[in-house]
C-alpha positions as CSV (number, residue, x, y, z in Angstrom):
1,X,45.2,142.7,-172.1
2,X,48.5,142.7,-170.2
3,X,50.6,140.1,-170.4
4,X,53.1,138.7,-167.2
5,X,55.0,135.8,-166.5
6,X,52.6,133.1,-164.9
7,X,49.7,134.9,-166.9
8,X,47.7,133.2,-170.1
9,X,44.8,133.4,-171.6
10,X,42.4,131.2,-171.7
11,X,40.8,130.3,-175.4
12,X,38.1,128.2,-176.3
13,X,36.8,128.0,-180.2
14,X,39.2,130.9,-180.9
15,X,37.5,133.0,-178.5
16,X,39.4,134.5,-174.9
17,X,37.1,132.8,-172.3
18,X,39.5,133.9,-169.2
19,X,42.8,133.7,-167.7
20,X,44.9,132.2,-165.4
21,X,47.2,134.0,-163.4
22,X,50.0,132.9,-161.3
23,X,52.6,134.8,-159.4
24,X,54.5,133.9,-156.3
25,X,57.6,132.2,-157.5
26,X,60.0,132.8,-160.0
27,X,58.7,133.7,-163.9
28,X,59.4,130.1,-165.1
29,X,58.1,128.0,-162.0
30,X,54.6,130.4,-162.7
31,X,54.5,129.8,-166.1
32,X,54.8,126.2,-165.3
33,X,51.9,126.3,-162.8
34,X,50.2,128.2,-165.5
35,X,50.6,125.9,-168.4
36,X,49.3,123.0,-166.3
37,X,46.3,125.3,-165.8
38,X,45.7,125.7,-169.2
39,X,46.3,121.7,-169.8
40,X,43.5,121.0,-167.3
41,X,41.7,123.7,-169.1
42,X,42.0,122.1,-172.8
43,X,40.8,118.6,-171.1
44,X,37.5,120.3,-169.7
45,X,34.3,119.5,-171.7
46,X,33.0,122.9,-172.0
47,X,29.9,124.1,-173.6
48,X,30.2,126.1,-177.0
49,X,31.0,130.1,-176.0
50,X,27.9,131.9,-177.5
């Protein structure tokens, strides 16, 4: 994995189920966007990863 500013993995059940990636502005305005990503993310009623 690579890591970046604006660029998070997504985990579910302690497992990497994707990623978000932002870029565009500056470093902290992406990781903002990002984070709100991953908030929307964590709300979501997914099914169990297999």
């Amino acid at each position: 994995m690579v890591f970046f500013g604006g660029g998070i993995p997504l985990e579910k059940e302690g497992k990497v189920a994707g990623a978000i990636g932002v870029s565009g502005s500056s470093v902290p305005n992406d990781i903002r966007v990002a984070e709100a990503g991953i908030k929307a993310f964590e709300e979501l009623e997914l099914e169990k990863i297999k």
